[in-house]
C-alpha positions in Angstrom: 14.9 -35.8 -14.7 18.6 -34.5 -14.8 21.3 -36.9 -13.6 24.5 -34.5 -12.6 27.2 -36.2 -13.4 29.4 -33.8 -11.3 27.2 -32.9 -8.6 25.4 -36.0 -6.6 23.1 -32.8 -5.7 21.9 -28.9 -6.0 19.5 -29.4 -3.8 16.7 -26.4 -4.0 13.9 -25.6 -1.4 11.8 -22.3 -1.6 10.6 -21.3 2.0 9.3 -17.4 2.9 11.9 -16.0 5.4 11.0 -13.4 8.2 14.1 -12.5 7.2 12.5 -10.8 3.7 10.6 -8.8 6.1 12.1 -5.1 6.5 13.3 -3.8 9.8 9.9 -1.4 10.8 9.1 -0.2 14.1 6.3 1.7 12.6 2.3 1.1 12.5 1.3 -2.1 10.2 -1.3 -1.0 7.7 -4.3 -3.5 8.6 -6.2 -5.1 5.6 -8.9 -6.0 7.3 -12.6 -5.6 5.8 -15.7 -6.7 5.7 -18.6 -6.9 3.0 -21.6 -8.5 5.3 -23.7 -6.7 7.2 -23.3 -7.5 11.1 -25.3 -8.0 13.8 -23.0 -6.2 16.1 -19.5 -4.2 15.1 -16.3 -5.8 15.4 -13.5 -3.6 17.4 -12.0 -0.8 15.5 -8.6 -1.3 13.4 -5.8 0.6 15.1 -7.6 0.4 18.7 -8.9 3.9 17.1 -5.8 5.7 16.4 -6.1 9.4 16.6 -10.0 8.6 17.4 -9.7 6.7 20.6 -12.1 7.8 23.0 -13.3 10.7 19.9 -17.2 11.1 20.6 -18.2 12.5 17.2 -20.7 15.3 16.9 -24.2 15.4 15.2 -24.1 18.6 13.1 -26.7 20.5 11.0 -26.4 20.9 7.4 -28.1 22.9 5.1 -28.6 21.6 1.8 -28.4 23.2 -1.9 -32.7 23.1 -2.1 -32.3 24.9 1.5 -33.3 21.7 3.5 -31.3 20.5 6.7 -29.7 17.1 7.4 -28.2 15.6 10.7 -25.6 13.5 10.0 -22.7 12.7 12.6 -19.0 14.6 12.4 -15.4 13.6 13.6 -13.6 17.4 14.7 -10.4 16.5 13.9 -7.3 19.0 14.7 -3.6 19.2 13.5 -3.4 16.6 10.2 -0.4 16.7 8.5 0.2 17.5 5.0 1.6 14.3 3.2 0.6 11.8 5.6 -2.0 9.2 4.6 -4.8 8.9 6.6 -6.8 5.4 6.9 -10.4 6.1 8.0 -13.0 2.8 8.8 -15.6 3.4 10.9 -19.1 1.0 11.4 -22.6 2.1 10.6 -25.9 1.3 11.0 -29.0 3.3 9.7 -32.6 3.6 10.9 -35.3 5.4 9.1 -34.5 3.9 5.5 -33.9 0.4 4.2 -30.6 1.3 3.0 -28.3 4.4 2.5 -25.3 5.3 0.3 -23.0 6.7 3.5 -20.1 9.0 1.7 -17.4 10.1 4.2 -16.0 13.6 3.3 -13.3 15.9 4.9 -14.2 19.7 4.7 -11.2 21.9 6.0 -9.9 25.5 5.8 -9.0 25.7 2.2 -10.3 22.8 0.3 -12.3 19.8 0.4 -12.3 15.8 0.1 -15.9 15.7 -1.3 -15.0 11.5 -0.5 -12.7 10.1 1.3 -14.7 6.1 1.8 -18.7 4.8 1.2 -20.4 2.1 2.3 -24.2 0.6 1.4 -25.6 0.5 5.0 -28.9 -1.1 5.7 -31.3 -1.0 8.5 -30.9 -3.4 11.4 -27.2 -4.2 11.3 -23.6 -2.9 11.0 -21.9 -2.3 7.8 -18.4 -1.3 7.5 -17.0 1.9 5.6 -13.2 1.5 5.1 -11.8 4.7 3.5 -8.5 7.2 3.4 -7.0 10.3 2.5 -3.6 12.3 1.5 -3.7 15.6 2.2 -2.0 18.2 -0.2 -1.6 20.7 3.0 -1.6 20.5 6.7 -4.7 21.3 8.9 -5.4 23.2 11.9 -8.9 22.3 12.1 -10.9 19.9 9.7 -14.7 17.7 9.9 -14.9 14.4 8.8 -18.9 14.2 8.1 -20.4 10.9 7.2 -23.5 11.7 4.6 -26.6 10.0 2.9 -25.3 10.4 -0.7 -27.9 11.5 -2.0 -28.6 14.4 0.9 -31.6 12.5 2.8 -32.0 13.3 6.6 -30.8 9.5 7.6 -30.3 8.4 11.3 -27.5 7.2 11.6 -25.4 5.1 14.4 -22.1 4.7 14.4 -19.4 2.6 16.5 -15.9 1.6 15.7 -14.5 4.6 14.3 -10.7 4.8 13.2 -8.0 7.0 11.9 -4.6 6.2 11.7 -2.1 8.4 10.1 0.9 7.4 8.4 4.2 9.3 7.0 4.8 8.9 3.4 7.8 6.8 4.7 5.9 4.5 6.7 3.5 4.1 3.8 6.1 3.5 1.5 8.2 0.6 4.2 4.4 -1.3 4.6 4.0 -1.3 0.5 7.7 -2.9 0.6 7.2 -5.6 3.5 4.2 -6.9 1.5 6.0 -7.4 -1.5 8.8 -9.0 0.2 6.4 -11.1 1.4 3.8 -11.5 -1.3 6.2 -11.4 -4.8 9.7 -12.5 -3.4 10.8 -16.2 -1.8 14.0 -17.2 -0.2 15.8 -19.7 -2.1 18.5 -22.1 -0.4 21.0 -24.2 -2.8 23.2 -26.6 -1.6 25.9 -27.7 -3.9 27.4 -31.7 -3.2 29.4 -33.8 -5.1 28.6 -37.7 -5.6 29.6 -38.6 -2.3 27.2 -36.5 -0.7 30.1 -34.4 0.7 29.3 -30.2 0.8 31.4 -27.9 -1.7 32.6 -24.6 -0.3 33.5 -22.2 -2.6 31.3 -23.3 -5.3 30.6 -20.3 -8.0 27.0 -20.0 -8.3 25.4 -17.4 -10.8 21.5 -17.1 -10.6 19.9 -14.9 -13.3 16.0 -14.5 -13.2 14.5 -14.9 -17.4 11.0 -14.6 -16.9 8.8 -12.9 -13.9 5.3 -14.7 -12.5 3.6 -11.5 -11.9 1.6 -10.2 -15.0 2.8 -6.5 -15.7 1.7 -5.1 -19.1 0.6 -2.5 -21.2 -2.3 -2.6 -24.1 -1.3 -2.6 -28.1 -2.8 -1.1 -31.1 -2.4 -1.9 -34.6 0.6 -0.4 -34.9 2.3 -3.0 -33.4 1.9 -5.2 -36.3 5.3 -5.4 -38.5 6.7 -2.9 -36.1 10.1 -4.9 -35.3 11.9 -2.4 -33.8 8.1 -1.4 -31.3 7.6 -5.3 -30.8 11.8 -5.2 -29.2 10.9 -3.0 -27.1 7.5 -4.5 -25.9 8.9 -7.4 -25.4 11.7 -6.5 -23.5 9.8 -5.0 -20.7 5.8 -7.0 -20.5 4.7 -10.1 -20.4 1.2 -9.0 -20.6 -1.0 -7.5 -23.1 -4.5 -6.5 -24.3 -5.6 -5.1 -27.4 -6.8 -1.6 -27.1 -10.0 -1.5 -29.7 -9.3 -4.1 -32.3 -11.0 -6.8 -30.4 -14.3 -4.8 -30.3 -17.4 -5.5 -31.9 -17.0 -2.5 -34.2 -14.1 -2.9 -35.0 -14.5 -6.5 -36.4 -18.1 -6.0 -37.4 -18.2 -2.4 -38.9 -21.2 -3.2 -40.7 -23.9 -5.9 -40.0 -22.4 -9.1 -41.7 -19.0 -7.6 -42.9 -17.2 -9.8 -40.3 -13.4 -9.0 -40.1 -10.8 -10.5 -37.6 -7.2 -10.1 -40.1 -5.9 -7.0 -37.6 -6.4 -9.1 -34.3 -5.2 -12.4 -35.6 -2.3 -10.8 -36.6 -1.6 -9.0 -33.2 -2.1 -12.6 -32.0 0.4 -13.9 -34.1 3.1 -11.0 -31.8 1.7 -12.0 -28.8 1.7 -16.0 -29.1 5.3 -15.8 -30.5 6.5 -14.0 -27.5 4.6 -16.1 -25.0 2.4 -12.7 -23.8 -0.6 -13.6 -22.2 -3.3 -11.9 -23.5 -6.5 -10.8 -22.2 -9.6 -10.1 -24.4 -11.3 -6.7 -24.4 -14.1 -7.3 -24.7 -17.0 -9.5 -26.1 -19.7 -6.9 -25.2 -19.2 -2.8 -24.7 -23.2 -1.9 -22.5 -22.0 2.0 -23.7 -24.5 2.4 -26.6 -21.9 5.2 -28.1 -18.6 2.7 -28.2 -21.1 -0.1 -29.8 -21.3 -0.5 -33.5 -23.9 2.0 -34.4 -26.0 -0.3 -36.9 -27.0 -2.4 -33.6 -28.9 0.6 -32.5 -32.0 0.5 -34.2 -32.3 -3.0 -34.3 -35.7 -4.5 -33.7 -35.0 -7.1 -30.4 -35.4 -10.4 -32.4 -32.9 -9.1 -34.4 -30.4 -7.8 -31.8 -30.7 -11.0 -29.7 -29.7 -12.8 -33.4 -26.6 -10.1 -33.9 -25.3 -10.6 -30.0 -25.6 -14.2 -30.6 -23.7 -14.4 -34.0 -21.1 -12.0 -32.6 -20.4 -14.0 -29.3 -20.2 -17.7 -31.1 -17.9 -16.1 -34.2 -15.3 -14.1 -31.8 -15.2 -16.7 -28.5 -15.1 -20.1 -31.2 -12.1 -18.4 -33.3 -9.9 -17.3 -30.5 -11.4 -20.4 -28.0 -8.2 -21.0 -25.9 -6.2 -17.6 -27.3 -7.1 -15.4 -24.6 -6.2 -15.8 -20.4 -9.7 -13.5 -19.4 -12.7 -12.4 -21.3 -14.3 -8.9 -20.2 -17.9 -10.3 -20.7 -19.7 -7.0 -20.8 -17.9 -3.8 -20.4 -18.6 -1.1 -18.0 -22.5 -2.8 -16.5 -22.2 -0.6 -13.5 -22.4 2.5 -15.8 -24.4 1.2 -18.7 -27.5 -1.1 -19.2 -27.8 -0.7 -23.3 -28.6 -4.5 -24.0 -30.7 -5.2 -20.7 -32.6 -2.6 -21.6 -33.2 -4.0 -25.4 -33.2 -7.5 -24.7 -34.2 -8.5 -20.8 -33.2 -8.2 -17.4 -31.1 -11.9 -17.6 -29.3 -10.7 -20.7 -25.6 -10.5 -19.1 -26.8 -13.7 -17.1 -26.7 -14.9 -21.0 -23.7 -13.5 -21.8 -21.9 -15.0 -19.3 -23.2 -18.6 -19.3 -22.5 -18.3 -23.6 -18.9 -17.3 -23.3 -18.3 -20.4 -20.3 -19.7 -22.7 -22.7 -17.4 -21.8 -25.6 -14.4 -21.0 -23.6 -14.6 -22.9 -20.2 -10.6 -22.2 -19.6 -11.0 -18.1 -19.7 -11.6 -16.2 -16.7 -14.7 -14.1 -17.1 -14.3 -11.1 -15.8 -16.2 -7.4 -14.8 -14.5 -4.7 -16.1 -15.4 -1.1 -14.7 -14.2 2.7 -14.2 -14.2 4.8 -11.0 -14.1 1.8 -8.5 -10.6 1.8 -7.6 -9.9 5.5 -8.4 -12.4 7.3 -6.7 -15.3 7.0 -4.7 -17.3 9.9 -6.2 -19.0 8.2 -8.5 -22.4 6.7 -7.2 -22.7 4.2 -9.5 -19.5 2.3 -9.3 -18.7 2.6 -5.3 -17.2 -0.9 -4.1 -20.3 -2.0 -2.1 -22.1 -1.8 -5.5 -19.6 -3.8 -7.7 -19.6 -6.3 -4.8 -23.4 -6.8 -4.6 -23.6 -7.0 -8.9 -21.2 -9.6 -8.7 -23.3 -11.3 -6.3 -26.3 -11.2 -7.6 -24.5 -12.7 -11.3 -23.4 -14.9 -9.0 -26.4 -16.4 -7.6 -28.1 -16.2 -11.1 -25.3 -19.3 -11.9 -23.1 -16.8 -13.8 -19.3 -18.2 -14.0 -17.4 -15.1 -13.1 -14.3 -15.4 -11.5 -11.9 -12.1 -11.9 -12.3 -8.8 -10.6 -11.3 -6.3 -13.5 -10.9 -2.4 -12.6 -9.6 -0.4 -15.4 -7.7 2.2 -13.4 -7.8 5.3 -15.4 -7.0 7.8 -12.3 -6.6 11.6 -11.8 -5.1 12.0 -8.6 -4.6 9.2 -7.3 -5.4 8.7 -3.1 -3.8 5.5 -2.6 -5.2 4.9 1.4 -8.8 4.8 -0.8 -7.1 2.3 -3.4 -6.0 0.2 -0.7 -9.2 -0.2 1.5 -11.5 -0.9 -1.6 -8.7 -3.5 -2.8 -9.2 -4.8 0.8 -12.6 -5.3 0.6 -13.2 -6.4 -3.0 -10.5 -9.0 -1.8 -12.6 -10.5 1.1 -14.5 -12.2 -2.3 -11.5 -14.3 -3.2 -10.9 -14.0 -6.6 -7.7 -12.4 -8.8 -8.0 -8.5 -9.2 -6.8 -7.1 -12.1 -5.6 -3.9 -12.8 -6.9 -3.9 -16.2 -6.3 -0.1 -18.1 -4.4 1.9 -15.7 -3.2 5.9 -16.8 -3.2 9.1 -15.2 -5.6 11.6 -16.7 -3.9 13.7 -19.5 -4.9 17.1 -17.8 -1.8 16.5 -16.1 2.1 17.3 -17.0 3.9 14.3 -18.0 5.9 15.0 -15.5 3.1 14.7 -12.6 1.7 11.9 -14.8 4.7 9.8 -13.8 4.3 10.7 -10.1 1.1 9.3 -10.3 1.8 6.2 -12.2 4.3 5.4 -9.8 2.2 5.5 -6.8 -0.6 3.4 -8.1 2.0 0.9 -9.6 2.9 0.5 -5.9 -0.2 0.6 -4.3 -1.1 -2.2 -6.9 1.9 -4.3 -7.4 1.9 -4.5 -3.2 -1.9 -5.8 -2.8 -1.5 -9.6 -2.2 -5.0 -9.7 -4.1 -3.6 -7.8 -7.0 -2.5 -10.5 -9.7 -1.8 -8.5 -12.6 -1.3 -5.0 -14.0 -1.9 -3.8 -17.7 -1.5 -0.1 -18.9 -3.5 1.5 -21.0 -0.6 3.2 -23.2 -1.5 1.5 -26.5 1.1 3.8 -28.9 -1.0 4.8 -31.9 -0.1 6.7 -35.2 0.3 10.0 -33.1 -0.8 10.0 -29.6 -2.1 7.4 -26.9 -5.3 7.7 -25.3 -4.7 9.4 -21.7 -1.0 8.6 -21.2 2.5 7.6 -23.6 5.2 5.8 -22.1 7.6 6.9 -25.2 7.5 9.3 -28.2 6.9 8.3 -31.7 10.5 7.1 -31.7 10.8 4.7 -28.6 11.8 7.4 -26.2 11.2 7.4 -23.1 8.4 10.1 -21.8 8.7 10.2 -18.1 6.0 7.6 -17.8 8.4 5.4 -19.5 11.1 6.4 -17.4 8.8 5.6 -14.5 7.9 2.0 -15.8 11.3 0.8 -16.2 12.7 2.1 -13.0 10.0 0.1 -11.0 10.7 -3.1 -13.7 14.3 -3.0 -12.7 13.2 -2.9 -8.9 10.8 -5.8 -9.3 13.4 -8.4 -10.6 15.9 -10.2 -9.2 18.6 -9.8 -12.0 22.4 -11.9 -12.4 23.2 -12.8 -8.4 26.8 -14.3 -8.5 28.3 -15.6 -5.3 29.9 -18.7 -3.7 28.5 -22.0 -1.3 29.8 -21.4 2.3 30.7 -23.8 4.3 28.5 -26.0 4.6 27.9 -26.1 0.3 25.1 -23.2 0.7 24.1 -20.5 -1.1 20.9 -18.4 -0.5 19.6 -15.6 -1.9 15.5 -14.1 -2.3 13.9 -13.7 -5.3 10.7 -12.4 -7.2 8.3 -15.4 -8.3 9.3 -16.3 -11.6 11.6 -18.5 -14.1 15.8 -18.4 -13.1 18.6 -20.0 -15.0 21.0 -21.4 -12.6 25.3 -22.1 -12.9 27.2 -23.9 -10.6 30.8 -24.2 -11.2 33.5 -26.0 -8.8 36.9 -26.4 -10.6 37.0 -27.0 -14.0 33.2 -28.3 -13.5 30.1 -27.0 -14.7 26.1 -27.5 -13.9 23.4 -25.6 -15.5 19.7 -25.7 -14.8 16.2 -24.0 -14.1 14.8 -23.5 -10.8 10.9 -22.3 -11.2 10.3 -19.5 -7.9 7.0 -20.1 -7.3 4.3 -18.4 -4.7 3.0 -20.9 -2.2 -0.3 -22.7 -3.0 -3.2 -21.4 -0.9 -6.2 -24.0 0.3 -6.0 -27.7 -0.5 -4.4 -29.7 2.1 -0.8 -31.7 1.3 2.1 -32.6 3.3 5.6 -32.2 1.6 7.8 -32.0 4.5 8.8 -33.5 7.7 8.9 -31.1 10.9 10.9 -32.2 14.3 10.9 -29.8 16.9 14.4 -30.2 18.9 14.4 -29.4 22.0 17.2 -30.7 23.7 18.8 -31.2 27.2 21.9 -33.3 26.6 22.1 -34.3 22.7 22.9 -37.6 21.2 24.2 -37.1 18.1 24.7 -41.0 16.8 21.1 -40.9 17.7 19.9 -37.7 16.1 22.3 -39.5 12.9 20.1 -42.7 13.4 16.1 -40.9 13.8 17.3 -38.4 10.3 18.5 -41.3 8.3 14.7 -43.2 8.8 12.9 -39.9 8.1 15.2 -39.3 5.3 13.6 -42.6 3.4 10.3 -41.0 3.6 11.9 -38.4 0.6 10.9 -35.7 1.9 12.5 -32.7 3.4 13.6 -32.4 7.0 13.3 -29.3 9.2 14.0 -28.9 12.7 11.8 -26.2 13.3 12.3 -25.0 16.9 15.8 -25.7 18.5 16.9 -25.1 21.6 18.9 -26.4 24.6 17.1 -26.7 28.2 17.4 -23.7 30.1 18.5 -26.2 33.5 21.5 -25.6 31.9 24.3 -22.6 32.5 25.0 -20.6 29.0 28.4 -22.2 28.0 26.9 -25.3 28.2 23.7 -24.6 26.4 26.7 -22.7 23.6 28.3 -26.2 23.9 25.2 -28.6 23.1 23.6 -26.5 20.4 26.8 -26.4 18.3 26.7 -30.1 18.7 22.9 -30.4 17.3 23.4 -28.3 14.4 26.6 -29.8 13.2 24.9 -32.9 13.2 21.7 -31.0 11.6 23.7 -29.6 8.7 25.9 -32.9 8.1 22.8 -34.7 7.4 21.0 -34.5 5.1 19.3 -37.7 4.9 19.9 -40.6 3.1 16.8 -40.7 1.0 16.3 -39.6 -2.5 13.5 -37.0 -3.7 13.3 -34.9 -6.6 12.9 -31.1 -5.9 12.1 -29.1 -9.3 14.3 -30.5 -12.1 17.1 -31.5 -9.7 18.6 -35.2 -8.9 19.1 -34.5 -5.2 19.5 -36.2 -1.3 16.4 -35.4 1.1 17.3 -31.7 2.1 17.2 -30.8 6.1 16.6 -27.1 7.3 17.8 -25.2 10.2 15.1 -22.9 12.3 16.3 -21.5 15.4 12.9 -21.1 18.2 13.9 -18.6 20.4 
């Protein structure tokens, strides 16, 4: 505990502020989603949107082998080039167990071959929540909802919605949620020993460390690198090691077990504080596995995974935040093929038992970035983790690597809605933009799935996959050779600068006050009144979700004629509880004409602001009074 010597208090209390939230009169994106199947629909998002009262049509399609399918179609009229388009519709299927439903978009002179998929089932409602940007406007465009794999499947559907939004609108929802999500309001109230408020006190608040996990993967080049490791450190506070972590890399050949490159990238990344995530224990892609596993017999594969989990999760036990169990499951199935159906079940339970701190996650492609691919559509990385689950796997992070082309962020946000619905921490875990693209259009990209990411309340962390090797990087560079910025880069540190709080400098007003709102994370804080000076740290943190605890005191305040000796005397016996006092909803009776209602609340908050308890709590690091806040209830 710090005594000030000074100050008898700088009292500090982190609430969230509607006053964080921007000034929209625009749609609010809805997050809502759903991952069981329903008995009956619930009512579609957006009352419909543009699809109010829209009766789809059941069209005729002929198929590449020359067959036909029914399958129901939205005619949609007039879409808008730029605008993003949120699609969510509910379906329920009848002449099949189940059915891969792809929403596409045909129009005049291109396609959307997917736009949103859902696994429906027979005999209930499942939900499909989808989007779309387009690239140029539309007269006249169908919205067909598909068996994936081109079977005649009856289909109903109820609930449909599509809501468009500008890029601006877009842009001013992705900005309230951060505000909201990443950002708190921080009041300071600056006293001397008497208890009596300072005005004019110089505070200077400077944020040192951020909460949010933003980071980029290393390479061995890193190692010795001083002038590479400045500039890491400088911007991340997360990391992951590209390759060097891998089984072949630290077993090239059976026996020949090497660890000197990692544990000296772990030497960088403990001595800077970085937390690190470890990629990864086991790679199912027979090609990026050491080659000399193979041909093994499966007695003698079973002994190799066994030695190679025990050696790598014992040495680094406690080094490494997460653990990507067994890379890319949804694509590949090399060691349940070799050694059993329950042989990621084994994984899983071997790595808990070595390392019960790290969070075991899945790690996969072509979730987030598309829904094209068949085998990784969001319904299906949802049921795997499921049916780990119920197996008694310990699996508690979502991990999707993020390696995009073009990226359609109204698709990124719904499947982040939905694979939020299971609770646990997403990870953005290897995000580039494909290198086909200019590095110009690269950092376009970038910047829109950093946003799309960084804005996701269930987003809790971001790493890039821009390892810097000898002569290239793997998809996408942030600098050159020499530390200079590619636009990537450019991007990155731009969006860096936005998402930190910085040096604030101001004075106490007064009533010894000084607010300001800042993203979660570490802040050094002055106070300086005459010739004195207070220093300290004030830790931003987000609010705790679940559990049940009662740290303040809430009085409602509403008023007809106010006592203020009494509202003194009720304050100063809360105040001994220690705990913070708000009045949360003053007013003054309407019975009474305006001037005197003016008259009466002056009186209450005067007497709200002068008090602020005679009790003694401890708020952060801080030696302070009981601290009262102020909310209006109009």
């Amino acid at each position: 505990m710090q005594y000030l010597t000074f100050f008898c208090s700088l009292s500090l209390l982190l609430f969230f502020s509607n006053s964080l939230v921007l000034c929209y009169d625009g749609p609010l994106y809805d997050s809502s989603a759903y991952t069981q199947c329903k008995q009956h629909p619930e009512e579609p998002l957006y009352n419909g949107g543009i699809l109010k009262d829209h009766v789809p049509n059941f069209l005729r399609s002929i198929l590449g082998n020359g067959g036909q399918v029914s399958h129901p179609t939205f005619l949609l009229q007039n879409l808008t080039e730029g605008n993003r388009y949120c699609f969510s519709v509910w379906i329920k299927i009848k002449n099949a167990d189940s059915s891969l439903v792809r929403a596409s978009l045909v129009m005049e002179e291109t396609n959307l071959s997917c736009i949103g998929t859902v696994i429906a089932k027979q005999g209930c409602w499942s939900f499909l929540k989808g989007g779309f940007v387009l690239t140029s406007s539309s007269k006249f465009s169908k919205l067909n909802l598909q068996d994936s794999a081109g079977r005649d499947i009856e289909m109903e559907i109820a609930s449909a919605s599509l809501q468009p939004f500008t890029k601006e609108q877009w842009g001013l929802n992705q900005q309230t949620k951060i505000y909201k999500e990443r950002k708190r309001a921080v009041i300071i109230h600056v006293s001397d020993r008497h208890g009596a408020k300072l005005q004019e006190a110089e505070i200077t608040v400077e944020q040192v460390s951020k909460d949010f996990p933003f980071g980029s993967a290393i390479a061995k080049t890193i190692i010795g690198n001083s002038r590479f490791q400045k500039w890491f450190t400088e911007r991340f506070n997360a990391a992951v090691f590209e390759n060097e972590l891998k089984w072949d890399a630290t077993e090239p050949k059976p026996g020949q077990v090497n660890y000197t490159i990692p544990d000296q990238m772990l030497e960088f990344v403990r001595a800077n504080q970085i937390i690190t995530r470890g990629h990864n224990i086991f790679w199912e892609n027979p090609e990026s596995s050491p080659q000399w596993i193979l041909n093994l017999t499966s007695p003698d594969l079973q002994s190799a995974v066994t030695s190679r989990i025990e050696s790598l999760m014992s040495r680094y036990k406690e080094e490494f935040i997460h653990w990507d169990v067994s890379n890319e499951m949804l694509h590949f199935d090399f060691y349940e093929k070799r050694l059993g159906p329950n042989a990621t079940l084994q994984f899983f339970e071997k790595a808990h038992q070595i390392d019960p701190l790290a969070t075991l996650f899945m790690n996969e492609y072509n979730v987030v970035e598309t829904c094209d691919d068949v085998n990784s559509t969001v319904d299906t990385y949802i049921s795997r983790m499921i049916e780990l689950k119920r197996g008694g796997v310990t699996m508690d992070g979502i991990g999707l690597q993020g390696h995009f082309d073009v990226p359609n962020p109204p698709l990124m946000r719904a499947i982040l809605d939905k694979l939020a619905t299971l609770g646990l921490p997403i990870w953005l875990t290897e995000v580039d933009i494909s290198k086909q693209f200019s590095k110009e259009s690269q950092a376009i990209y970038l910047e829109e799935v950093l946003r799309e990411g960084f804005s996701h309340p269930a987003v809790n962390g971001i790493i890039l996959w821009t390892a810097l090797r000898q002569n290239s990087c793997y998809q996408m560079c942030l600098t050159d050779n020499d530390l200079n910025n590619l636009p990537a880069g450019d991007t990155v540190d731009k969006l860096l600068k936005e998402w930190q709080t910085g040096i604030l400098e101001g004075k106490t007003d007064e009533y010894g006050s000084y607010s300001f709102s800042g993203f979660l994370g570490e802040y050094k804080i002055t106070a300086k009144y005459g010739n004195k000076i207070v220093k300290s740290t004030l830790s931003v943190r987000e609010l705790e979700k679940g559990g049940v605890s009662m740290d303040g005191i809430g009085h409602e305040g509403y008023f007809t004629v106010p006592n203020p000796p009494l509202i003194r005397a009720v304050l100063d016996k809360l105040a001994t509880l220690g705990l913070p006092i708000w009045l949360t909803e003053v007013d003054i009776s309407k019975r009474l004409d305006q001037e005197t209602q003016a008259k009466y609340l002056e009186a209450v908050l005067r007497e709200g602001v002068a008090n602020w308890g005679g009790g003694r709590t401890v708020i952060g690091t801080w030696n302070c009074c009981s601290v009262m806040r102020l909310l209006l209830h109009c």
